[in-house]
C-alpha positions in Angstrom: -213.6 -121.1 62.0 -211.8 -124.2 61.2 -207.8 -124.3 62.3 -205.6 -122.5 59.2 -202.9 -124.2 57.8 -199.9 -123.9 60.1 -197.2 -121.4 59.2 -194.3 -123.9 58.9 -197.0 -125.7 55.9 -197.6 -122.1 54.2 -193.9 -121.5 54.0 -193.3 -125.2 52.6 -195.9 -124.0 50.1 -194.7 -121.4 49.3 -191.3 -122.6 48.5 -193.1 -125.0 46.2 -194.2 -125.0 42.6 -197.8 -123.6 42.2 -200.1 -126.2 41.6 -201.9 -123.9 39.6 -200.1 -120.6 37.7 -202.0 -118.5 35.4 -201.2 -115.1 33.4 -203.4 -113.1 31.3 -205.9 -115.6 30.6 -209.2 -114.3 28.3 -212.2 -115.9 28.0 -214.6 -114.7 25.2 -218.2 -116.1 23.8 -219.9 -114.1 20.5 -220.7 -111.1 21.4 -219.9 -111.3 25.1 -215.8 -111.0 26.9 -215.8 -113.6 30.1 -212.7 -113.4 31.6 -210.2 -110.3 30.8 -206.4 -111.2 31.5 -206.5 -113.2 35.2 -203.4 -113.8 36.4 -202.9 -115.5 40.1 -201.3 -118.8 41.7 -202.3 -121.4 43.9 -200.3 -123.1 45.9 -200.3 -126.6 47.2 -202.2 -127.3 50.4 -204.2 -124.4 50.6 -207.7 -124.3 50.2 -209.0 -121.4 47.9 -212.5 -120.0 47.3 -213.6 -118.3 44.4 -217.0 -115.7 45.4 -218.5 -113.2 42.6 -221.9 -112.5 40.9 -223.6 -114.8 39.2 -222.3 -114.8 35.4 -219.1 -113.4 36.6 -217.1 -116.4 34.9 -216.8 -118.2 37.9 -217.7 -121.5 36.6 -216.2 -121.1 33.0 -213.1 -120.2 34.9 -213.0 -123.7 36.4 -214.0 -125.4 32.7 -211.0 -123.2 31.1 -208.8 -124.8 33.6 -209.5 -128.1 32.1 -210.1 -127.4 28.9 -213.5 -128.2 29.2 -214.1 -124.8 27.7 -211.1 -123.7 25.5 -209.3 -120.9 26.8 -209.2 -117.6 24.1 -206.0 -117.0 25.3 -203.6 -116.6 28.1 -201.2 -119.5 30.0 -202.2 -121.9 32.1 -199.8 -124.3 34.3 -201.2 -126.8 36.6 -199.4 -129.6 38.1 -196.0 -129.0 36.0 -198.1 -129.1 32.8 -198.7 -126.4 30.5 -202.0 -127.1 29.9 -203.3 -125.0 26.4 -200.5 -126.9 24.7 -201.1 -130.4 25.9 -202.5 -133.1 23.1 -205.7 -135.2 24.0 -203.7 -138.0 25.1 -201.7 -135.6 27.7 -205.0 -133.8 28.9 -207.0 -136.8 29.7 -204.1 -138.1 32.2 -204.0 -134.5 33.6 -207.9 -134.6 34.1 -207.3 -137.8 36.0 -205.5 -136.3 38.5 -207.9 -133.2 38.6 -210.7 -133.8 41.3 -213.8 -132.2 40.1 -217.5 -131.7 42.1 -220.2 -130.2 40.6 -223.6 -129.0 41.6 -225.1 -131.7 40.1 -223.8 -135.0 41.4 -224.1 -137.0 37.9 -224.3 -139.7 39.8 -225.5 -143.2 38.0 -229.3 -143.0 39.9 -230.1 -147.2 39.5 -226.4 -148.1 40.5 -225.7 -148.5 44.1 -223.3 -145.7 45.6 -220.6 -148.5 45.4 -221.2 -149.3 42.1 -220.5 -145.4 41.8 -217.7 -144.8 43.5 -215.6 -147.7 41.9 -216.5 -145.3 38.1 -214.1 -143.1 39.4 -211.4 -146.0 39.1 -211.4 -145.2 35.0 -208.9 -142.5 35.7 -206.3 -145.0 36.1 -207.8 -147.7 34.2 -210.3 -148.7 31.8 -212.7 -152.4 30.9 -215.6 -153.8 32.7 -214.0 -153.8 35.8 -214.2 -150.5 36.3 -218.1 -150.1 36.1 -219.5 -152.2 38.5 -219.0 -153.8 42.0 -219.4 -157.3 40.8 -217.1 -157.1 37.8 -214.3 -155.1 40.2 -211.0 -156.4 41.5 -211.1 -157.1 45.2 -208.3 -154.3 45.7 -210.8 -151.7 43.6 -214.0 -152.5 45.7 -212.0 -152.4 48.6 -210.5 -148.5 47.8 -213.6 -147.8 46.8 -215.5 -149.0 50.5 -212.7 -146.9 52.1 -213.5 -144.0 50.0 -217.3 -144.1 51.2 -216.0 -144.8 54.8 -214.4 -141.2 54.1 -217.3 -139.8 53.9 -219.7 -141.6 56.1 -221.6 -143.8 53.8 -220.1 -147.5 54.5 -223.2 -148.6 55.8 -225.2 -147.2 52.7 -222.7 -148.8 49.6 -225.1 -151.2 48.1 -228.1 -148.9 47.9 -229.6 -147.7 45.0 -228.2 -143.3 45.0 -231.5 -142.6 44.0 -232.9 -143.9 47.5 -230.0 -141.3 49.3 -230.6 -137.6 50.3 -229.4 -134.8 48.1 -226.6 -134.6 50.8 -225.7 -137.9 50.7 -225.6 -138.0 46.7 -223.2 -135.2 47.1 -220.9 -137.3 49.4 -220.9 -140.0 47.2 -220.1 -138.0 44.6 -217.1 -137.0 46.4 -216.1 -140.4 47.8 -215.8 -141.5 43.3 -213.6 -138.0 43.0 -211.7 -139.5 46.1 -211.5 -143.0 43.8 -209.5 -140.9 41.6 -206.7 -140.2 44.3 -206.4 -136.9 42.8 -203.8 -133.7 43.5 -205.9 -131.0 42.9 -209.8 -130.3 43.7 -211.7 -128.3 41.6 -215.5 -128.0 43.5 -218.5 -125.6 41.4 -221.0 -124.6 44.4 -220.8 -128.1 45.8 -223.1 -127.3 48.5 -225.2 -125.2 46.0 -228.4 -127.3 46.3 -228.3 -128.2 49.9 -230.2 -127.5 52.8 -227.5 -125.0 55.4 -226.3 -128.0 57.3 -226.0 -130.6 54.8 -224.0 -127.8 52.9 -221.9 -127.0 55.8 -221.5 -130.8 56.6 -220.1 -131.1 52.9 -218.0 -127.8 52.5 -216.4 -129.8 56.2 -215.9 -132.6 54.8 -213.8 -131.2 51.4 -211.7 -129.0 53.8 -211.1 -132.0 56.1 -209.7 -133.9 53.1 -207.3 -131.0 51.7 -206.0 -131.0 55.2 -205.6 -134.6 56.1 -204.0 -135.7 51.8 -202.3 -132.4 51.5 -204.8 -131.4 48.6 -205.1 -128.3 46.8 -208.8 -127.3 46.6 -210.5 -124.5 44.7 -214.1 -124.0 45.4 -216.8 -121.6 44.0 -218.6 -120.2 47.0 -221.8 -118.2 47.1 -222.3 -118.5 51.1 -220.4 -116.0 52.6 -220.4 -118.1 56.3 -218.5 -120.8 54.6 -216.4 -118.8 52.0 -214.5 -117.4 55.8 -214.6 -121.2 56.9 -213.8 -123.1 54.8 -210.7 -121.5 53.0 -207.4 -119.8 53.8 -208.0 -117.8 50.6 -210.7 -115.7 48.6 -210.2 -114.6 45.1 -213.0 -112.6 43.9 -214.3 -112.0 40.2 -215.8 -109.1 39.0 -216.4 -107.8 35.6 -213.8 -110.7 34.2 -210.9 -109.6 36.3 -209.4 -110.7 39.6 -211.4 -107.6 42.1 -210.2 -109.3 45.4 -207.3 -111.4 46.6 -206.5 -111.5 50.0 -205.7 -114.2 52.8 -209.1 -115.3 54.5 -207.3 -114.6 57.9 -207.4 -111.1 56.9 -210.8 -110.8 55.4 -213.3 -108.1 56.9 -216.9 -109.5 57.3 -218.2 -106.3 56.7 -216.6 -105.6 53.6 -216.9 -109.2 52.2 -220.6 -108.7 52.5 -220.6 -105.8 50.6 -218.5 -107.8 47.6 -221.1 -110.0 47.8 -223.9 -108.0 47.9 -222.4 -105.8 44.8 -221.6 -108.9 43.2 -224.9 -110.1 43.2 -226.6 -106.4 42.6 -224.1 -106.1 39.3 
């Protein structure tokens, strides 16, 4: 198991402001209630995983967060902001500091993984220079070579991502959220479509990076092996509510298999 956060960091964090604070937030689609009235914090540093069945809300959790779904009620606070009251303006300059790795990498596929990477410069600014490697300032290429040396890709920036493995896409994917230099990491089942290793290699590599910038990172887990891991905590949903908090220190193996075994049998 990767080394927890040591105590004298946990007691800084917890001294801290959550980076993320929510209370009695409800998600409902016609006909069909989501999330019912979640309330838990996050605090900064800590790496948290989310586990629960599939269609337990898990991923619409993460979009309510941002606002990429809208939220049918409840507070949300992430990094000082209150988010269900910010204006379009406000929320797109909170998005850009909000880290975010889906399943699927929505990469560009004819861009080289450079070309990629520097995208994720249009969080902090906009033009021509921001799409492509031959329109980029020196100082944005460069970032954006250091962010692929990150994840072990320097020697493959100027190919084509649609030459690159699965797991590769994924870490180039990361190396753009990197580009971003973002606070807080939101990740859906990153590893979701890899092969075991490749998965594990990436779930390593997004702990390594909360550990080494101080990151906040919570990440929807459906392999039990890397939910105890990779994460000093596990929330679990069930039935639209918060069924499981606890520190992953303390987490029984036994009994984390049977939430994930009732999770996915519900």
């Amino acid at each position: 198991m990767n080394a927890p956060l040591p105590p004298q960091a946990l007691a800084g964090s917890a001294r801290a402001e959550p980076v993320l604070a929510v209370a009695g937030l409800t998600k409902a689609f016609p006909g069909r209630q989501v999330l019912r009235g979640l309330d838990f914090t996050l605090s900064p540093g800590q790496a948290t995983a989310l586990i629960g069945a599939n269609g337990s809300g898990k991923s619409t959790l993460l979009r309510c967060l941002v606002r990429l779904v809208e939220p049918t009620s409840g507070e949300i606070r992430m990094l000082g902001r209150d988010v269900p009251m910010l204006a379009p303006r406000a929320l797109r300059r909170l998005r850009a500091e909000v880290g975010i790795v889906w399943q699927r990498h929505n990469l560009v596929p004819r861009l080289s993984a450079l070309s990629n990477v520097i995208h994720g410069v249009q969080a902090r600014m906009s033009g021509p220079h921001a799409w492509a490697q031959s329109l980029a300032p020196a100082p944005v290429r460069g970032e954006a070579m250091e962010c692929l040396a990150r994840v072990g890709l320097a020697d493959r920036a100027l190919l084509r991502v649609d030459s690159l493995s699965g797991g590769q896409q994924q870490r180039v994917a990361i190396a753009r959220m990197l580009m971003q230099r973002p606070a807080f990491i939101l990740a859906d089942e990153p590893d979701a479509s890899l092969d075991p290793q490749t998965g594990e290699e990436v779930m390593s590599l997004l702990l390594d990076l909360v550990r080494e910038e101080g990151l906040s990172l919570l990440v929807i887990s459906h392999r039990l092996e890397h939910t105890l891991r990779f994460s000093d905590r596990i929330l679990g949903l069930a039935n639209g509510r918060i069924a499981l908090d606890l520190p992953t220190s303390r987490a029984n193996p036994t009994s984390l298999r049977r939430f994930f075994d009732h999770a996915e049998a519900a």
